[in-house]
N, CA, C and O of each residue as an XYZ file, in Angstrom:
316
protein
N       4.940     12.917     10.799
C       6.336     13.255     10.726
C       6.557     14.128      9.492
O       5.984     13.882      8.431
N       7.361     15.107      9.641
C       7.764     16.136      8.316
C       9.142     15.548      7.884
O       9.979     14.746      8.297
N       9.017     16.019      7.288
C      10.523     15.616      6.395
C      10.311     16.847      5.560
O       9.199     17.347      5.389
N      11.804     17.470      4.874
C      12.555     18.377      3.984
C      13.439     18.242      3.010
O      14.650     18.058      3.136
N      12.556     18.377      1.620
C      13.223     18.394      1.021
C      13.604     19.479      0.114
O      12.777     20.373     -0.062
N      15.236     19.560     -0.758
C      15.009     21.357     -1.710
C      14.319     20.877     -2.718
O      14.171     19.784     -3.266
N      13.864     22.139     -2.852
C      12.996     22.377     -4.174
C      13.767     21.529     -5.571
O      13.122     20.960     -6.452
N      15.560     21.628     -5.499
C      15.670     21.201     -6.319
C      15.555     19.262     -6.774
O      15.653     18.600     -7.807
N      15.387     19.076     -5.805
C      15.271     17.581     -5.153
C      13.862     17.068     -5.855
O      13.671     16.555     -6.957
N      13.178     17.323     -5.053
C      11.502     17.269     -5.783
C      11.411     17.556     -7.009
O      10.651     16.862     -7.684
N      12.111     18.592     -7.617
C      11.718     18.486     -9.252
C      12.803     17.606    -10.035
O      12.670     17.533    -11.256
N      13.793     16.981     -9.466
C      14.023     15.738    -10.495
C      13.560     14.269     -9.758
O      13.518     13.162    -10.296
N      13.307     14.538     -8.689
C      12.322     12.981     -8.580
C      10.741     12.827     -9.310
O      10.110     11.788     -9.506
N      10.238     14.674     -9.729
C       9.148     14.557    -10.561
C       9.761     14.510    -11.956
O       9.257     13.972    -12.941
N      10.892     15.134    -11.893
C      10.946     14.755    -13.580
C      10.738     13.406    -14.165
O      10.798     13.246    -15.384
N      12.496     12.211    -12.468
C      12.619     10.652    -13.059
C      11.004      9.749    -12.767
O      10.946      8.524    -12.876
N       9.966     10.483    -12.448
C       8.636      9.821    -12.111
C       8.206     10.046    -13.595
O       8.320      9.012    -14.253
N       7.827     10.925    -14.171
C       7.296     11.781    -15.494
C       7.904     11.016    -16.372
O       7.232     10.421    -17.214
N       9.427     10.885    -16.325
C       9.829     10.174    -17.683
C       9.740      8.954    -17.562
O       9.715      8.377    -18.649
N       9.659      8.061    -16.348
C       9.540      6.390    -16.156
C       8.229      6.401    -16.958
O       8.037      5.769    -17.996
N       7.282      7.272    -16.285
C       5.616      6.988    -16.712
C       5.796      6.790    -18.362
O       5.576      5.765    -19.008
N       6.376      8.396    -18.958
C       5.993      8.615    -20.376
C       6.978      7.037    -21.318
O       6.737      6.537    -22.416
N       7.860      6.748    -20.476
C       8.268      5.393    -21.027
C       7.698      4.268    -21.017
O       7.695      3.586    -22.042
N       7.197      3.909    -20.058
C       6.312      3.084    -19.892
C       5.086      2.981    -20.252
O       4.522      1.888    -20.198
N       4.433      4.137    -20.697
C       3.275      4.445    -21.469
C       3.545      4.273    -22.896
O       2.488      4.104    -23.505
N       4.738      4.251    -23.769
C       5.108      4.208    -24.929
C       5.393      3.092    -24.804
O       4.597      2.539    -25.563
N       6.168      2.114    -24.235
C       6.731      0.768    -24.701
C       5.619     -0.068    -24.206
O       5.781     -1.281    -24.336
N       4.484      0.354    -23.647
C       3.360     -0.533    -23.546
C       2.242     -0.317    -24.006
O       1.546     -1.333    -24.016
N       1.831      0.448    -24.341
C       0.670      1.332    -24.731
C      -0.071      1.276    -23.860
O      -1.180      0.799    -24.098
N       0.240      1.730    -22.538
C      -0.836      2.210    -21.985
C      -1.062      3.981    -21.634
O      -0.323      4.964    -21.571
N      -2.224      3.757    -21.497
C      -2.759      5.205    -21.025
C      -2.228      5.601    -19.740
O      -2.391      5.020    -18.667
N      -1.427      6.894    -20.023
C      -0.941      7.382    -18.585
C      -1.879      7.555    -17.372
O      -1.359      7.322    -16.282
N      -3.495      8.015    -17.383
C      -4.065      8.236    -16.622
C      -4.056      7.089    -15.492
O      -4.203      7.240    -14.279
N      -3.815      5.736    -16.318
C      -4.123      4.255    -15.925
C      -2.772      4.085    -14.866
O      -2.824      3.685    -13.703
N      -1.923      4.383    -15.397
C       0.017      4.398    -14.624
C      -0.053      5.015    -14.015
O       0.362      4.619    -12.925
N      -0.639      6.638    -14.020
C      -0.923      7.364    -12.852
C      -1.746      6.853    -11.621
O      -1.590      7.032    -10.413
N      -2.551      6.249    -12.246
C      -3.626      5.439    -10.758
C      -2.999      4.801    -10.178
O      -2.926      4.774     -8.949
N      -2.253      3.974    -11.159
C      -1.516      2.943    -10.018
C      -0.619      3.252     -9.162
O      -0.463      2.734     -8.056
N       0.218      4.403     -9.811
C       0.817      5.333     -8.906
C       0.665      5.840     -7.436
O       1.385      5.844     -6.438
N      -0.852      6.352     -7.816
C      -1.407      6.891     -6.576
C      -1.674      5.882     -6.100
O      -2.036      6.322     -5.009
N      -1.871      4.227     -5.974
C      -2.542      3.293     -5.455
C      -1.335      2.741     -4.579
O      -1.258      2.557     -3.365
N      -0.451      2.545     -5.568
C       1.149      2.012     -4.692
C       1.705      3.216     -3.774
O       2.516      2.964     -2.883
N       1.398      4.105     -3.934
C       2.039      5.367     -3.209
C       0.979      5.350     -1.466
O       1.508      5.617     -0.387
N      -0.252      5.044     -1.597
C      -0.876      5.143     -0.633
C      -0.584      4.090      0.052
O      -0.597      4.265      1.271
N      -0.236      2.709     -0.437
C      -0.138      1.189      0.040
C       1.355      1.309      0.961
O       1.520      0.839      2.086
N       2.216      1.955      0.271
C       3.700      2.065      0.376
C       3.712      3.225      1.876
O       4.458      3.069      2.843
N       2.829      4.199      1.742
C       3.088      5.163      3.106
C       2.249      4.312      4.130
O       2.895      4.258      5.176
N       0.943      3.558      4.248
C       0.507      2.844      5.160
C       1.223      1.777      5.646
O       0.890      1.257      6.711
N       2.585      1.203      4.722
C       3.364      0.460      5.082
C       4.386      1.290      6.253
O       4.863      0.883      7.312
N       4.473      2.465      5.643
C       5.924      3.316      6.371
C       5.709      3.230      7.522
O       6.518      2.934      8.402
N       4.147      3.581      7.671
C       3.483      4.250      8.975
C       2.921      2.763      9.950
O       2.033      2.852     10.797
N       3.562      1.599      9.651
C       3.070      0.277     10.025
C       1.755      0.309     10.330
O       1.370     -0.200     11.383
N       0.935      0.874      9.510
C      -0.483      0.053      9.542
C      -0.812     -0.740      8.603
O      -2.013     -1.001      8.543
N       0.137     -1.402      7.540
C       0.020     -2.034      7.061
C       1.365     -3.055      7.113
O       2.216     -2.546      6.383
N       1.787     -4.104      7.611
C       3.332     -4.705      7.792
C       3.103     -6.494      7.463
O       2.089     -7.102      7.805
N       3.837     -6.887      7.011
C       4.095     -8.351      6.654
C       3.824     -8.996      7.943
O       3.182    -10.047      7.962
N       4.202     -8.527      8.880
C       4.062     -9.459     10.275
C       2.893     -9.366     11.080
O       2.645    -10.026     12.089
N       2.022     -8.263     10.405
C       0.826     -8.134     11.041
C       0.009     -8.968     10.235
O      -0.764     -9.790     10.727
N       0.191     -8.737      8.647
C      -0.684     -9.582      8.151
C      -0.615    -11.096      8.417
O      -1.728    -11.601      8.565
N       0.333    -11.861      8.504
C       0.792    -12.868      8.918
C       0.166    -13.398     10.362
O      -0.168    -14.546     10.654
N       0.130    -12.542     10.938
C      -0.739    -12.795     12.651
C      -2.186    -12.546     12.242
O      -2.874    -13.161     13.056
N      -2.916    -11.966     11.412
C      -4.236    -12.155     11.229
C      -4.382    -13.315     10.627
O      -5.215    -14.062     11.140
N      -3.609    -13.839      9.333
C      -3.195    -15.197      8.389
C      -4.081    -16.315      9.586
O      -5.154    -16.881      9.799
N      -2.527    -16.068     10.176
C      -2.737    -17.333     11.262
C      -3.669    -17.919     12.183
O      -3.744    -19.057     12.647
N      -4.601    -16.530     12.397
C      -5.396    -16.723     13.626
C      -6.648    -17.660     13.007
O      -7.116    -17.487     11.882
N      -7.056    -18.583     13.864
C      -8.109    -19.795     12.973
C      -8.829    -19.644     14.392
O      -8.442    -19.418     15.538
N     -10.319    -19.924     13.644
C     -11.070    -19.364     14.274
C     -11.631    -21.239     14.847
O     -11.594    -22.323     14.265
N     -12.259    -20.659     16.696
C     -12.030    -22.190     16.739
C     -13.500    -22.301     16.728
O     -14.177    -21.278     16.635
N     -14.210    -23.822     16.843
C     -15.490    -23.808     17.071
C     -16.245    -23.936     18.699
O     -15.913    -24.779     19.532
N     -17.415    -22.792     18.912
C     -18.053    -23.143     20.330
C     -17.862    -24.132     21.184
O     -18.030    -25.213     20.619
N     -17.549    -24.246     22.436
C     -17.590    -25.020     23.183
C     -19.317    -25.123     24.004
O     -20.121    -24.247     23.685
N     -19.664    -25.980     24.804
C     -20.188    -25.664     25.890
C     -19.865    -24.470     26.296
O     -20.307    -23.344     26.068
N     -19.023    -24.895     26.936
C     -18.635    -23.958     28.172
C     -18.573    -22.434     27.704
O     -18.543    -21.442     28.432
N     -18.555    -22.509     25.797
C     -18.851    -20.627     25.774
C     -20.285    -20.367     25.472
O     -20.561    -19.176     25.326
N     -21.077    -21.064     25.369
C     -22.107    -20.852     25.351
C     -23.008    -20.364     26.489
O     -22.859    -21.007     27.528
N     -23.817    -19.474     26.527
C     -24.712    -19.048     27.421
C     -24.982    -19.863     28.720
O     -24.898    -21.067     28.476
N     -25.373    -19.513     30.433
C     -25.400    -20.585     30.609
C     -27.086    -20.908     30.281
O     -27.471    -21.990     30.723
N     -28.252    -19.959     29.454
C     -29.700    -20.486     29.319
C     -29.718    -20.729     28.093
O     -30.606    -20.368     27.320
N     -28.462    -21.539     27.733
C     -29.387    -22.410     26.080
C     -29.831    -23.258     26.647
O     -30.514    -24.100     26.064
């Protein structure tokens, strides 16, 4: 899916990204490279969410599924 945005749009959501970071890099001392990763880490987690391959209700249905033990009857019939 595309989406549009103006030019002027994108450069203050990079600015309020740039200045959260450089704040958050000062009142914590961390290394921006490190805030940037995580950036890119939540940013990839967050669009696999958009795109539901990643969703609370899916994970929840894998959660749940318990795995049962062999029966006979699934077993081969030449054990």
């Amino acid at each position: 899916m595309k989406y549009q945005i103006t030019r002027e749009l994108a450069n203050e959501i990079r600015e309020v990204i740039e200045d959260s970071v450089g704040y958050l890099c000062d009142e914590n001392m961390v290394s921006g490279e490190c805030v940037w990763t995580l950036i890119e880490c939540l940013s990839q987690a967050k669009l696999a969410e958009l795109e539901d391959d990643l969703t609370v209700s899916r994970l929840d249905k894998l959660s749940k599924k318990k795995a049962t033990p062999a029966t006979k009857s699934d077993r081969p019939s030449d054990w």
